[in-house]
KELUM-741729 format. One record per residue (C-alpha): residue number from 1; x, z, y; residue in three letters. Coordinates in Angstrom, 1 decimal. Example, Ala and Ser with C-alpha at 12.3 -4.5 7.8 and 13.67 -1.06 7.14 Angstrom:
   nr       X       Z       Y  rest
    1    12.3     7.8    -4.5   ALA
    2    13.7     7.1    -1.1   SER
// end
This chain:
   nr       X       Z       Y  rest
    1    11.4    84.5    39.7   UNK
    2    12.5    80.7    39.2   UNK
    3    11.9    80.0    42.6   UNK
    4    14.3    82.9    44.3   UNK
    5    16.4    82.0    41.9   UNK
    6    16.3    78.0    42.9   UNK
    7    16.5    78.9    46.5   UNK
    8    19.9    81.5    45.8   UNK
    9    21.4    78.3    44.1   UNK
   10    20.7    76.6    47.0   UNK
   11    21.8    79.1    50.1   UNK
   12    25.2    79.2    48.0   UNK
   13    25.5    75.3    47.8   UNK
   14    25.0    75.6    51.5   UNK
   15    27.7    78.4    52.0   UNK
   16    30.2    76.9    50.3   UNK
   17    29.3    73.4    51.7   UNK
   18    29.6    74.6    55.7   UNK
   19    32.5    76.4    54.7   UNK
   20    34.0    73.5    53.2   UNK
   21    33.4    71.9    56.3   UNK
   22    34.2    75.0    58.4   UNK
   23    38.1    74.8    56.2   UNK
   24    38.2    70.9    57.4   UNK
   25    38.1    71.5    60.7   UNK
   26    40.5    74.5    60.4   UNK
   27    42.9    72.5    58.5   UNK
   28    42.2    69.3    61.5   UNK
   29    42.4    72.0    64.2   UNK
   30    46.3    72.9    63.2   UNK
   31    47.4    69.7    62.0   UNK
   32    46.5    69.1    66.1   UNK
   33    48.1    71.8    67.6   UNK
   34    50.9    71.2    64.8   UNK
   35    51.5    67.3    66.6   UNK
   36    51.1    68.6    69.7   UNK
   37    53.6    71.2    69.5   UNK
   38    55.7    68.7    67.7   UNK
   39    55.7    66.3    71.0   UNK
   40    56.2    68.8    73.3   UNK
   41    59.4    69.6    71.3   UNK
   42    60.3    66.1    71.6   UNK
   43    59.7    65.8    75.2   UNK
   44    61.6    68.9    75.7   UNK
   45    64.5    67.8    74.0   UNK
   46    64.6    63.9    75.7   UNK
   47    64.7    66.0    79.2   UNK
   48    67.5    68.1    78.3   UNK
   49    69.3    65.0    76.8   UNK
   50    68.8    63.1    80.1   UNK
   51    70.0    66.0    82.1   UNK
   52    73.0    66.3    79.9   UNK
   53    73.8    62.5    80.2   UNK
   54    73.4    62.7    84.2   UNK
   55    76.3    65.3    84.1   UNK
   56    78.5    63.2    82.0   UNK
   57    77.8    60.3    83.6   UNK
   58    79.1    62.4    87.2   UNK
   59    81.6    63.7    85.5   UNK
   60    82.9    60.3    84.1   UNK
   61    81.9    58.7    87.6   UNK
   62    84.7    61.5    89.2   UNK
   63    87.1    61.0    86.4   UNK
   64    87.4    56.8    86.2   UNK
   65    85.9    56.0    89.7   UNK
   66    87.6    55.9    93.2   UNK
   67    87.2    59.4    94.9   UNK
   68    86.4    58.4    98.8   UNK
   69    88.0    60.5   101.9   UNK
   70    85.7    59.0   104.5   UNK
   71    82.3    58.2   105.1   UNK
   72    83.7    54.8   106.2   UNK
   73    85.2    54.0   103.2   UNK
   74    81.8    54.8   101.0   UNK
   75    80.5    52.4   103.9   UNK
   76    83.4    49.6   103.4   UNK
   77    82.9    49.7    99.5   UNK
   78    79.0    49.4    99.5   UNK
   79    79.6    46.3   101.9   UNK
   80    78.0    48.0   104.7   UNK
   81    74.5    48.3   102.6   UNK
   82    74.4    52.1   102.7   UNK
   83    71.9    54.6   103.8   UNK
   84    72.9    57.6   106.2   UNK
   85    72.6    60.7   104.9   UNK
   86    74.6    63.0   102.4   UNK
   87    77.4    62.0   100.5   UNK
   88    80.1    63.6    98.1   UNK
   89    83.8    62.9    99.5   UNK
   90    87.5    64.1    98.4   UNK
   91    88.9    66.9   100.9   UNK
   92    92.5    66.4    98.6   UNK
   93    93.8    68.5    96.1   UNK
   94    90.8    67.5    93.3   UNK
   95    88.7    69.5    96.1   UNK
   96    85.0    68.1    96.9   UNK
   97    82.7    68.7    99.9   UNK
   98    79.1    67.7   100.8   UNK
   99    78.8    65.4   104.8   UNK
  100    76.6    64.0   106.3   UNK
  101    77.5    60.0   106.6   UNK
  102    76.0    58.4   109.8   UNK
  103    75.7    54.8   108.2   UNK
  104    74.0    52.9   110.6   UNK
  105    75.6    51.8   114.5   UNK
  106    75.1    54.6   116.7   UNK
  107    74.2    53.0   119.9   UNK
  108    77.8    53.6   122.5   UNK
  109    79.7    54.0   119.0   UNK
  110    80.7    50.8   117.5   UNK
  111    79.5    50.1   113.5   UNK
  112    78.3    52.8   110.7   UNK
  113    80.7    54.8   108.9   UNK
  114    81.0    58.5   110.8   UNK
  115    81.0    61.9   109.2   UNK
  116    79.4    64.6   111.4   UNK
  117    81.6    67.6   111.9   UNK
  118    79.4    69.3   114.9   UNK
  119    76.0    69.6   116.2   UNK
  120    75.5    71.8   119.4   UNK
  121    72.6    73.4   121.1   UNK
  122    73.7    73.6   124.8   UNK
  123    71.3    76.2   125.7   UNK
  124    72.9    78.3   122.8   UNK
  125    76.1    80.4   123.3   UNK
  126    77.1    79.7   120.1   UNK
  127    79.8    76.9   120.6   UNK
  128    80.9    78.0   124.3   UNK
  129    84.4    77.6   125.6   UNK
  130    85.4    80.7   124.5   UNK
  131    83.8    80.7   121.3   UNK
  132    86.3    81.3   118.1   UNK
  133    84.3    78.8   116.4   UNK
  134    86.6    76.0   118.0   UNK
  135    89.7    78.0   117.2   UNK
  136    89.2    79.1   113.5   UNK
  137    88.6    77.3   110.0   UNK
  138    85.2    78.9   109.9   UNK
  139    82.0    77.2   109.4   UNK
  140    78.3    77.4   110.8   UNK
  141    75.5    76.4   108.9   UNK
  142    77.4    74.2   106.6   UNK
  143    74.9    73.8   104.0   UNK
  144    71.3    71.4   103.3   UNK
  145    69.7    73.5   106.6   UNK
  146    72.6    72.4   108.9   UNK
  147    74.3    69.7   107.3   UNK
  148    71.4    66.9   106.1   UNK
  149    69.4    66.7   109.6   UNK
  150    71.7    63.8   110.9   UNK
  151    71.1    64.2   115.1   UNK
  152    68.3    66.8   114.7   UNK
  153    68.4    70.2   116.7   UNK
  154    70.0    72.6   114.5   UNK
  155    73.6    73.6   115.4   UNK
  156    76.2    73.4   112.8   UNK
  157    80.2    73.0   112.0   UNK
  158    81.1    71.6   108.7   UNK
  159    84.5    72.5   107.0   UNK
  160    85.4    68.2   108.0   UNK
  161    86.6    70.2   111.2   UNK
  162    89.6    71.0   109.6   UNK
  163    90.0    68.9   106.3   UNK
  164    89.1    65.6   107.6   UNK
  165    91.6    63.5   109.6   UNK
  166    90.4    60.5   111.8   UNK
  167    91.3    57.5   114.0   UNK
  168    88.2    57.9   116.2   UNK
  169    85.9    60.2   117.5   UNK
  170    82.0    59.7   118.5   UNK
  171    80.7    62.2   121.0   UNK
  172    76.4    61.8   121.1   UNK
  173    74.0    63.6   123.3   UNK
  174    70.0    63.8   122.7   UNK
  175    68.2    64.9   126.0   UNK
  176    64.5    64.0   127.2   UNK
  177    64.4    62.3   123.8   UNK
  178    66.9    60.0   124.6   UNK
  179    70.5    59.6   122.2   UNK
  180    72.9    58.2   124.0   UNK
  181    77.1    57.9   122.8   UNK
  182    80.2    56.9   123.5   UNK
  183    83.4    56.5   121.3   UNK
  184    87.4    56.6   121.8   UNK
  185    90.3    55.9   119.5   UNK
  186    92.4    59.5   119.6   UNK
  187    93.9    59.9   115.8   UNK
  188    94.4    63.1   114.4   UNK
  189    94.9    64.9   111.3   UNK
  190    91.7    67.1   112.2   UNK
  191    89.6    67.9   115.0   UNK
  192    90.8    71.8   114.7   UNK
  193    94.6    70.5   115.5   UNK
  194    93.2    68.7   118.4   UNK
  195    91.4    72.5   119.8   UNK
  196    92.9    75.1   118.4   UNK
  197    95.9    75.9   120.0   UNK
  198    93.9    75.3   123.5   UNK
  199    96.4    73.2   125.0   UNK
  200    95.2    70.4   127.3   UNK
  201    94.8    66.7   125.9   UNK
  202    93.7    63.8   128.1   UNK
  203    91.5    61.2   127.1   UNK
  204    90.9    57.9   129.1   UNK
  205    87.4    57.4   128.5   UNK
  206    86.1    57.2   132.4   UNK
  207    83.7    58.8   134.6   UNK
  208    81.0    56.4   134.2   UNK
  209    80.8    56.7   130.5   UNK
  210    80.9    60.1   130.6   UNK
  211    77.9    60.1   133.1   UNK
  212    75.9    57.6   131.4   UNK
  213    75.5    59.9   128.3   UNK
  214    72.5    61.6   130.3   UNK
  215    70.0    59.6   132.3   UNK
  216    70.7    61.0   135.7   UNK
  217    73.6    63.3   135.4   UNK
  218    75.9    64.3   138.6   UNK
  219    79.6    65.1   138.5   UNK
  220    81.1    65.7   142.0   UNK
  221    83.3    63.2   142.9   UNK
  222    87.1    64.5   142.6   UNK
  223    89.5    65.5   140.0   UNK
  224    87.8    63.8   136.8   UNK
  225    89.8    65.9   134.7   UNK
  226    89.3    64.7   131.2   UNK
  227    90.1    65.5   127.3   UNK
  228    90.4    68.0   125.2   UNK
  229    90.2    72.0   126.2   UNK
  230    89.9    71.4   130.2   UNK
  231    90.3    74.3   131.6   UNK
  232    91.7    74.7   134.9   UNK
  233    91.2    78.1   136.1   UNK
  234    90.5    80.3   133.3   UNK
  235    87.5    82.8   133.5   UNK
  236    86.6    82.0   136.8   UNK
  237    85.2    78.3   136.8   UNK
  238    84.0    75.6   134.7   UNK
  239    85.7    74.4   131.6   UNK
  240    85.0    72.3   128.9   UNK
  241    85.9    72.0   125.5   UNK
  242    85.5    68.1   125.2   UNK
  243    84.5    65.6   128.4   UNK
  244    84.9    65.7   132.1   UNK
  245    85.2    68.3   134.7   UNK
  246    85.3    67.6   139.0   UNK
  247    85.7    69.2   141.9   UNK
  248    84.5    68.9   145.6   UNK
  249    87.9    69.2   146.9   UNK
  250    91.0    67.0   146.3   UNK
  251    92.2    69.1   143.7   UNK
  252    91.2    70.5   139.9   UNK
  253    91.6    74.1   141.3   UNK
  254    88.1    75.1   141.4   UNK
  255    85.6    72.6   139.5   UNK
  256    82.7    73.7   139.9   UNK
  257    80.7    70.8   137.4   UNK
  258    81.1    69.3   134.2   UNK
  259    80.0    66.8   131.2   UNK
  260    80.4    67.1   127.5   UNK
  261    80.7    69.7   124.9   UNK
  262    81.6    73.7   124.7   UNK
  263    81.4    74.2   128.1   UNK
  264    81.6    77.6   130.1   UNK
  265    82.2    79.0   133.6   UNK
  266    82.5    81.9   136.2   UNK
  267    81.7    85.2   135.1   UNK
  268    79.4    85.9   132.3   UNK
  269    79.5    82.2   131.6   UNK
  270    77.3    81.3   134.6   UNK
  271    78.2    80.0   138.0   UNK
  272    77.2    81.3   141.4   UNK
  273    78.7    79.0   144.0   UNK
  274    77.3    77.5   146.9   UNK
  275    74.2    79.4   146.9   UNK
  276    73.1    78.4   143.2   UNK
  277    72.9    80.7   140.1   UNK
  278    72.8    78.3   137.1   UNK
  279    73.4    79.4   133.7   UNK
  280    75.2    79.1   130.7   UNK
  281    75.5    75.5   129.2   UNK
  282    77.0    74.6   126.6   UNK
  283    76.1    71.0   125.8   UNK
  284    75.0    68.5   128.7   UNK
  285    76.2    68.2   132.4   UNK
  286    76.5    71.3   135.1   UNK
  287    76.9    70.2   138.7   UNK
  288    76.6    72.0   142.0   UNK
  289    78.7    72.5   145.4   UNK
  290    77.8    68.8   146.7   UNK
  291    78.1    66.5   143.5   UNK
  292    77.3    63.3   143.2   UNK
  293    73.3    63.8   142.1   UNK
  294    72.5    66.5   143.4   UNK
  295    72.8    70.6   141.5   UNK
  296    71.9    70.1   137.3   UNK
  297    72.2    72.0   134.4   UNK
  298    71.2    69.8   131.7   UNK
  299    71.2    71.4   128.5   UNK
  300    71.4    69.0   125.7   UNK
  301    72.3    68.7   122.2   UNK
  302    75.9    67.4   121.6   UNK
  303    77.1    66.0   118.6   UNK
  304    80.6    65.5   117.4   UNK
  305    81.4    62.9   114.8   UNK
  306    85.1    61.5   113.2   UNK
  307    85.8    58.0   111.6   UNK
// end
């Protein structure tokens, strides 16, 4: 009887010893998760702190700092050490607008500092002569999609082609993997002044630079009408929004080729002359009826930028 009675002591003394230890680790257990909820908390809080100072400190950036109206002049104040790519600038009237800032020298356009206003696909319709697109304040793709691919191959129109006024325009063209440019000095108060009311501006940029924007381009060899909105017979043969039209005959009657940008011609935008069908371009060079190289349709991608 002693002896159940001495083992029953000691079965308790054990119980109450593991539980002891069992109560231990409880308590060690939620002290744990107690810290480690305590940290997350703290964590949590020093993100939303630092989010909360990076808006302050844009807001206080926009309220002491200069607000810049030009790519270029982000470009000037940085002392030319700037990355291309996307940048905040003032469109007036405490109004804000995302571009894309070519910072580096575009090969044909002199020095860094141009905001893109246009990319265009010239096998796409989407930017042809008669598109509204070049008469309206509407834009396409204007957002990280369109805007932040610099000379890649998606087509866009930012809201720069009415808010942004310029001294001098870049016109670029990629084709066979080769980006070629030229630039002119034309000021402006906005790229949609200079197209919308379809009137016919001249440029005096030359044949041979137009040309040389595509690695064997032809152009045939009269008229050379150049500028803005060339269109010398409407609806009937080729016109261009921006570049250089010709002609086989002494006149700019019936061009029947062209170089540059929202281009167009003959009836349901293609041309069937001397015994060629080609069809729509919209961005590159269109030749036929004897030019200078030979019948093209070189379909590139055309890019218009402002500075």
């Amino acid at each position: 009887m002693r002896f159940v009675a001495v083992i029953a002591v000691f079965c308790l003394i054990t119980t109450l010893h593991a539980q002891d230890i069992l109560g231990k680790q409880y308590l060690n257990e939620l002290k744990r998760k107690q810290i480690e909820d305590g940290l997350n908390s703290i964590d949590n809080c020093i993100t939303k702190i630092s989010h909360e100072l990076t808006k302050i400190k844009k807001d206080v950036q926009r309220l002491t700092c200069k607000e810049f109206k030009s790519c270029k002049e982000i470009l000037d104040s940085q002392r030319n050490n700037t990355a291309s790519g996307v940048y905040e600038i003032s469109a007036g009237s405490n109004q804000v607008m995302n571009v894309y800032c070519q910072m580096s020298p575009v090969s044909g356009c002199s020095g860094g500092g141009w905001t893109m206003v246009m990319k265009i696909d010239g096998s796409q319709s989407t930017f042809r002569y008669s598109s509204s697109y070049w008469t309206n304040k509407t834009t396409f793709n204007d957002n990280d999609n369109g805007r932040n691919g610099g000379f890649d191959n998606r087509e866009f129109k930012g809201s720069t082609y009415w808010k942004t006024s310029f001294n001098e325009i870049c016109v670029a063209m990629k084709y066979g993997g080769q980006l070629r440019a030229l630039s002119f000095s034309h000021p402006a108060s906005s790229l949609h002044d200079l197209f919308a009311d379809n009137n016919y501006r001249q440029t005096n940029v030359g044949r041979s630079q137009w040309k040389q924007l595509i690695q064997g381009s032809s152009l045939q060899r009269n008229c050379n009408r150049e500028g803005f909105n060339v269109n010398l017979r409407p609806g009937h043969h080729a016109r261009i929004r921006l570049g250089i039209a010709g002609n086989e005959q002494n006149d700019c009657k019936t061009p029947d080729s062209f170089m540059g940008l929202g281009g167009e011609g003959g009836t349901s935008y293609g041309i069937s002359w001397c015994g060629s069908s080609l069809s729509l371009n919209t961005a590159g060079n269109l030749a036929q009826c004897t030019p200078d190289n030979g019948t093209k349709n070189l379909k590139a991608m055309g890019y218009i930028l402002v500075r």
